[in-house]
C-alpha positions in Angstrom: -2.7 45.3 -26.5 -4.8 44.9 -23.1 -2.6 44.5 -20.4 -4.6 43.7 -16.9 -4.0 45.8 -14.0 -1.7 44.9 -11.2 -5.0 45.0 -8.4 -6.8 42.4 -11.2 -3.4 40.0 -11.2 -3.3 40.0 -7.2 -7.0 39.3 -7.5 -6.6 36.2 -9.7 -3.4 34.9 -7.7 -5.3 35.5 -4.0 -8.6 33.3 -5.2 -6.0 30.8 -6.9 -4.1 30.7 -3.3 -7.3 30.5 -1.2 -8.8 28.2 -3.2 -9.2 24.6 -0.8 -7.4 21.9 -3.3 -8.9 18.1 -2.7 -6.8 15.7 -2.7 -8.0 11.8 -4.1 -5.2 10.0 -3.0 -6.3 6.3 -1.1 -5.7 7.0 2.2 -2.4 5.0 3.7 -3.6 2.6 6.3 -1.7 0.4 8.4 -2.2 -2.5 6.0 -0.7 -0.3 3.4 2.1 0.9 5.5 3.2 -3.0 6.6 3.0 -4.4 3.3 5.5 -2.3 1.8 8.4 -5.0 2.4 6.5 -7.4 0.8 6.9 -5.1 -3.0 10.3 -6.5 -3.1 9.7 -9.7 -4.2 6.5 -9.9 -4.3 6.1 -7.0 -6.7 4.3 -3.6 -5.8 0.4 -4.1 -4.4 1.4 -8.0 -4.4 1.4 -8.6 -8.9 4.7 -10.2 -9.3 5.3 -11.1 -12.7 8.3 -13.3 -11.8 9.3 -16.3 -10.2 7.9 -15.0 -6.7 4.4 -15.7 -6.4 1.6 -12.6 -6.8 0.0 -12.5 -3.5 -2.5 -9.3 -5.1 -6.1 -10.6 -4.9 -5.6 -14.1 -2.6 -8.2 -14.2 -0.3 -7.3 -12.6 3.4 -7.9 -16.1 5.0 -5.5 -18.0 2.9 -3.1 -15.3 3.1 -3.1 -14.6 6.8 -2.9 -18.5 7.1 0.1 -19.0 5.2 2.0 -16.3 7.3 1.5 -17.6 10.5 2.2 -20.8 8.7 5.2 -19.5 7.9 6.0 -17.3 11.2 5.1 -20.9 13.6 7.5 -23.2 11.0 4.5 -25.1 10.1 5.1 -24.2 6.1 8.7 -24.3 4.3 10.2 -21.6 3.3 13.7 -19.9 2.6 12.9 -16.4 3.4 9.3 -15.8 4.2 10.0 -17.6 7.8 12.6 -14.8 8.2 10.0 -12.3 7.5 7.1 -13.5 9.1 8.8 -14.1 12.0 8.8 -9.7 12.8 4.8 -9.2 12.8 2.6 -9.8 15.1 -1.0 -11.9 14.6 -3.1 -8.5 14.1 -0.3 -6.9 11.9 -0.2 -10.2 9.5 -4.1 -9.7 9.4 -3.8 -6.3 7.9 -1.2 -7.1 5.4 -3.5 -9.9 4.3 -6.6 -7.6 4.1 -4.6 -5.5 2.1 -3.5 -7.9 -0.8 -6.2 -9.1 -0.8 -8.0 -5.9 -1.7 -5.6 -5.8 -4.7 -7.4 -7.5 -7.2 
């Protein structure tokens, strides 16, 4: 039976070690970061499959719209007034540029 040679084992582990790994992952933008309250009810990236509507895929005008809506009192609401009411104008633009990415 061949057994390899301790100088070929450190070999093999040193290249595996040095070896750059890529990583794919979608980089985390403020959009991304913001939105993350919104997976609660809304479901995560925005697909709710319940009673809470999927924001995933609106456009970014209606959605940005309907927050400020919201955050100003010009739209009913129970909680999204609530909600709203903690971001800024250029904040509610991201999160609605990120749904709406989410298609």
């Amino acid at each position: 039976m061949w057994v390899p040679k301790p100088s070929a084992i450190m070999l093999a582990v040193s290249v595996l070690l040095l070896t750059p790994f890529t990583v794919t992952a979608e980089p985390v933008t403020e959009g991304a970061m913001l939105s993350i309250t919104c997976n609660g009810c809304h479901g995560t990236d925005g697909r709710s499959s319940g009673a809470i509507p999927a924001i995933a895929g609106k456009s970014a005008d209606y959605l940005e719209k309907a927050m400020l809506d919201f955050r100003d009192d010009k739209r009913p609401s129970t909680v999204m007034k609530r909600h709203a009411k903690g971001y800024s104008d250029a904040q509610i633009k991201l999160i609605a540029e990120y749904f709406a990415g989410k298609k």
